[in-house]
N, C-alpha and C positions, 0 to 999 in steps of 0.2 A: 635813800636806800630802803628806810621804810616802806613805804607804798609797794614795792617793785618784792618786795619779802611778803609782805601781805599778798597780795597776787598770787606769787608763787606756793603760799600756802592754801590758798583757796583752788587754786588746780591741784594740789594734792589732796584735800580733803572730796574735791570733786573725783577726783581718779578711784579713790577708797570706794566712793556712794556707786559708784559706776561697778566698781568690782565685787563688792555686795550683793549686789542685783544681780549682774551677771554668775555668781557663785551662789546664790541664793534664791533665786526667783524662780519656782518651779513651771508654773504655764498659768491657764485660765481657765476654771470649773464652771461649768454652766451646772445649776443644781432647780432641780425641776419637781414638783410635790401633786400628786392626784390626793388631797386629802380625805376624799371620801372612798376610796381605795380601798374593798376589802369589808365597807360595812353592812354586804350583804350576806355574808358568809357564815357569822353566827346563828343570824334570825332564820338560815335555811332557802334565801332569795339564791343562791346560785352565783351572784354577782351584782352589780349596781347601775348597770350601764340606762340610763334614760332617766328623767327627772320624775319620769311614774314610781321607776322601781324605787329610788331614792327615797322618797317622800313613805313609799309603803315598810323599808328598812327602817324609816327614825319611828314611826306607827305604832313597830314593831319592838320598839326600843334599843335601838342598834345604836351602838358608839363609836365614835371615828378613835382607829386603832394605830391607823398612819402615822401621826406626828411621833409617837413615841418609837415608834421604830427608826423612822430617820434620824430621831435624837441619837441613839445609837451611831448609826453611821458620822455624824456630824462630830459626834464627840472624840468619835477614833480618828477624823482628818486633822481635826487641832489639835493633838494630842500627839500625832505621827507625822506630818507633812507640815514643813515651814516654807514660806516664799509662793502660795497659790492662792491666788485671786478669788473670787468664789462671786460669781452674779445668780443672781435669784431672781425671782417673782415675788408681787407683793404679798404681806398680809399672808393667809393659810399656804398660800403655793410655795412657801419655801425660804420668806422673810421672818417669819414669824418665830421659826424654831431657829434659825439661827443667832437670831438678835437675843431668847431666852438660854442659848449655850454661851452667849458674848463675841457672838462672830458679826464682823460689820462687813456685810456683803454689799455689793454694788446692784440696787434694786433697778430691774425696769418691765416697763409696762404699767398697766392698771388692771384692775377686775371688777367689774360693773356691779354695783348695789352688793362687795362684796360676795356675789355667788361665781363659783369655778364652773366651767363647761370643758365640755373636749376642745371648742375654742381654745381657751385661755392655753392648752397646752400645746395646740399646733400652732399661735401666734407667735408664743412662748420661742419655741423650739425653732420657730422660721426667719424669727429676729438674729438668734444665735451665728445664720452662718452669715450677716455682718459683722459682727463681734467677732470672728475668726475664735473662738472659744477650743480649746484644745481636748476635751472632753465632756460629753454630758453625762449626769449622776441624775436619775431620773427613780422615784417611787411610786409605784403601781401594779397594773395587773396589765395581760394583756390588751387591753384597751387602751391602756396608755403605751404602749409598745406602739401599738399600730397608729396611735396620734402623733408621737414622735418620728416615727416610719416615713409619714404622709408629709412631713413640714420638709425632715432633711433627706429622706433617703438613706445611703450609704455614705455619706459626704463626710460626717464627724462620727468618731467613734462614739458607746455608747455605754453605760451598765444600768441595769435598773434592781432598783432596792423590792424585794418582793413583800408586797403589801396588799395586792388583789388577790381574789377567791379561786382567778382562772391564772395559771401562771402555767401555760403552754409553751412560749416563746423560749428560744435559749438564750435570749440577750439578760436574762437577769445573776444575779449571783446566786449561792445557793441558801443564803439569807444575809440579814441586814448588815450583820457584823461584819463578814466576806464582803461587802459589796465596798466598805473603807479601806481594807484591805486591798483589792482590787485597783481603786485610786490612788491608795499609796504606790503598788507596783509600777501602773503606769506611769507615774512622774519622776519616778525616782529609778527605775529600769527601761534607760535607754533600746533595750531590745526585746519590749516584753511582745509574745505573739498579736496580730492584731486578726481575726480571724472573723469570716462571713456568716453568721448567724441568721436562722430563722426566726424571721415574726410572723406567728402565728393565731391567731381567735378562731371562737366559738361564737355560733348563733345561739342567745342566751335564751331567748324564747325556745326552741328546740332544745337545748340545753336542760329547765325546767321540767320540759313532758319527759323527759328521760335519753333521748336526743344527742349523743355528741358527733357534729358538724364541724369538722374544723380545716380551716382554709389557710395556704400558706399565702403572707403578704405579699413578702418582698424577706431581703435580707439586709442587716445593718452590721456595721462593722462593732466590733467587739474585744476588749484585749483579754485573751482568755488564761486561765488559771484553770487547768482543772480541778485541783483544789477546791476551789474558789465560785466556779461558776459554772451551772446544771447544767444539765444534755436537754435536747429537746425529746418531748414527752413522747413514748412509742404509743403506737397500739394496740390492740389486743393480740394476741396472739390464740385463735379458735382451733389449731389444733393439739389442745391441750386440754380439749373437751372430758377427756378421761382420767387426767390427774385431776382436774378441777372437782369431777364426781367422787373420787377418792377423798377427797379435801375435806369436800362439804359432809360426806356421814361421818366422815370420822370426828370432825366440829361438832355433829349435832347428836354422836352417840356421847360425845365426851359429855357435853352439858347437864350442870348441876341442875336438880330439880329450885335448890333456895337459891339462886341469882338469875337476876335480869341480865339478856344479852343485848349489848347496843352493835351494831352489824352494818360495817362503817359502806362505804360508797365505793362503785366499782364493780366491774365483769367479775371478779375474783370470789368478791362475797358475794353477789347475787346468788350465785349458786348453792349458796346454804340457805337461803330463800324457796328455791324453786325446789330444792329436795325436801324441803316441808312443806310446800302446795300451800305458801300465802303468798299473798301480795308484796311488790318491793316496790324501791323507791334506787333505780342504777343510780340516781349519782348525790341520793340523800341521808339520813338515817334512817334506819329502824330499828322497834324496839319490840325482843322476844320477849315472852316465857312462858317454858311446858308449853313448847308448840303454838304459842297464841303470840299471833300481831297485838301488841299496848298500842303502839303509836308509830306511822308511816309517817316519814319523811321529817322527821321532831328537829325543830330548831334547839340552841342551846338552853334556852330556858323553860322548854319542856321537857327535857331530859333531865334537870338539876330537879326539876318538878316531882317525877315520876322517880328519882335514883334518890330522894330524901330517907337517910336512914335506912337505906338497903345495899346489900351487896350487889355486883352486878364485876360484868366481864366486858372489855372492849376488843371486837374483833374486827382489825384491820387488815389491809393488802398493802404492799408498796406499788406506788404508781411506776409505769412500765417505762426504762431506761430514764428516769430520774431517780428512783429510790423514796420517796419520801411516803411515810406511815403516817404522818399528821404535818397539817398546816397546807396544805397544797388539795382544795375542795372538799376538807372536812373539816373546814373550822369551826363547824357544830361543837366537833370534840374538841374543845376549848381545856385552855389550862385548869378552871376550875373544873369539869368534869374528866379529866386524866387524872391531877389530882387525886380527886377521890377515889377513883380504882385503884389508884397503886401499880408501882409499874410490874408487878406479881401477877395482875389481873388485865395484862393485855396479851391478845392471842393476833398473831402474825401470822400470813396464811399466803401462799405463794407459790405460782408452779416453780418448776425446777428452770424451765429455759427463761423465764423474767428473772432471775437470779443469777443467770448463767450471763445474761445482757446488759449486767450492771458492772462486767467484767472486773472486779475484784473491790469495784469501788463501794464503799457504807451505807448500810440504810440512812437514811435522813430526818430529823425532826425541824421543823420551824416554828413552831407555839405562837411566837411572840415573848414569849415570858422565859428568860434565860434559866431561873433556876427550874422550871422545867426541861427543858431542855439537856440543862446538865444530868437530871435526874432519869429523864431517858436515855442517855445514853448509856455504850456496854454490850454487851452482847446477849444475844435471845435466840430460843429455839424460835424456828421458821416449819410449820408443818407443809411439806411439800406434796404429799399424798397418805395413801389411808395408813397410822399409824409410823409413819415416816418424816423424820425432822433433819433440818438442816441447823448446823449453830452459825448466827450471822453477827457482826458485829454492824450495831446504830454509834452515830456519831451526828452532830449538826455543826 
């Protein structure tokens, strides 16, 4: 009777291991890394896209910002989500941060001599749909959007962790932390929306001269959070030509004679440009004072250069049906130069209808750097015309 008792414990031990899995096993994350993502954004490159620009970002002294963001996200799925798979790429795409958080993901492919290409991410991405992979978790900017676009299409849903300069598309979350969130949702919310989003890019050459060109791809499917995950980016809205003109005298009767203005990116502030008759840079910095251009289009470490030991002001816009004041094409204005102002000395500037199109929803910050973040947040006066303020509440 022995033997036949054995047996019957080993199908019951087998029934267990079966019902575990079955009661525990959430699906299978395809998790995808553009690691150089984003490292044109400081230096004032606009974006990284081509092995020219790349090459003129590290020149420039540019540092890849990527991995520590997806640490983020990576740290919130093991922390939150038990029973899910997790395949990667090798090496920087995606292996690398998981194995230093202690995740043993399931590697494939290879990447040549070491260096990543838009290859590697539509190779990446085109392998997956033999893998039947239940979601991708993807980091980058819109480039990697449209690389992932091009392998599956709408075929496997998507989210991407925003880490590039151009973040157009609405497939991403509204930053890093949300984008783990958003994974948790889906595994463990059998009925979370799955909804058809825009990927969209910019010509980054045109982009550069002052330029925005932007082309809808395609759409990819998405599980959405509003919460959670950005609208896609509007645009300008020109007949607002005469609050804009309100905006800008009232910004520039306000200004102190002892502080430097930094005069972030955008149709919004342009306008305090052109009502002082200099020169601007639509989608870079500039830097005032007493009516005098210092410095056109200044990366971030010109402006740490020029803001040593001085007071100065940072005047930003929210970008139109996203909301976001920083980290979405001003990554110039880096945590260490918010920092240094103080969130006392940022001026928020906005018509009334891109306020009105954010339908009740928060300004936004993405830094990178959470206790920034935290430290923006709260609510601020919004000047919406000459001598006229809105109180808006920031949140990231």
């Amino acid at each position: 009777m022995r033997p036949q008792e054995g047996k019957r414990d080993l199908l019951a031990r087998l029934k267990l291991d079966l019902d575990f899995v079955k009661n525990n096993w959430q699906g299978l994350l395809l998790f995808i890394v553009n690691p150089i993502a984003g490292m044109g954004g400081k230096v004032g490159l606009k974006g990284t896209d081509g092995e020219d620009t790349l090459k003129k970002a590290i020149s420039l002294g540019a540092k890849k910002e990527t991995p520590n963001k997806v640490k983020k996200v990576l740290k919130y799925i093991r922390e939150n989500i038990d029973g899910i798979d997790i395949i990667t790429c090798p090496a920087e795409m995606g292996e690398k941060e998981c194995m230093e958080l202690g995740i043993a993901p399931i590697v494939i492919g290879n990447i040549s001599g070491g260096k990543t290409t838009y290859n590697d991410t539509e190779k990446a991405a085109l392998k997956m749909m033999e893998e039947k992979v239940d979601l991708i978790l993807f980091a980058g900017g819109d480039g990697t959007a449209r690389n992932i676009y091009n392998s599956i299409g709408d075929k496997i849903p998507v989210i991407g962790i925003p880490t590039g300069v151009k973040i157009h598309s609405a497939v991403f979350a509204t930053n890093p932390l949300n984008a783990g969130k958003v994974v948790e949702n889906f595994f463990k919310n059998g009925n979370i929306e799955i909804r058809e989003s825009e990927v969209m890019d910019i010509d980054e050459e045109q982009f550069r001269e002052g330029k925005v060109v932007a082309k809808l791809f395609g759409y990819m499917k998405v599980p959405y959070i509003q919460e959670y995950v950005q609208s896609l980016k509007a645009g300008g809205i020109y007949s607002d030509n005469v609050c804009l003109e309100g905006i800008a005298d009232y910004v520039i009767d306000e200004m102190e004679r002892d502080y430097i203005y930094l005069i972030g990116s955008g149709t919004t502030t342009r306008k305090i440009l052109e009502r002082m008759s200099l020169p601007y840079t639509l989608l870079g910095i500039d830097v005032v004072k007493e009516n005098r251009l210092i410095a056109k289009d200044a990366n971030e470490e010109t402006i740490l250069k020029i803001l040593r030991d001085k007071k100065f002001k940072i005047v930003v816009s929210p970008i139109g049906g996203q909301g976001y004041i920083f980290g979405r094409g001003n990554q110039q204005l880096s945590p260490k130069v918010i920092k240094a102002a103080g969130k006392e000395n940022i001026i928020i500037i906005s018509t009334p209808s891109k306020l009105i199109n954010l339908k009740g929803r928060p300004l936004l910050v993405d830094t990178g750097d959470e206790k920034i973040d935290r430290m923006l947040k709260g609510y601020y006066r919004v000047i919406v015309g000459y001598d006229e303020t809105y109180v808006y509440k920031c949140s990231y």
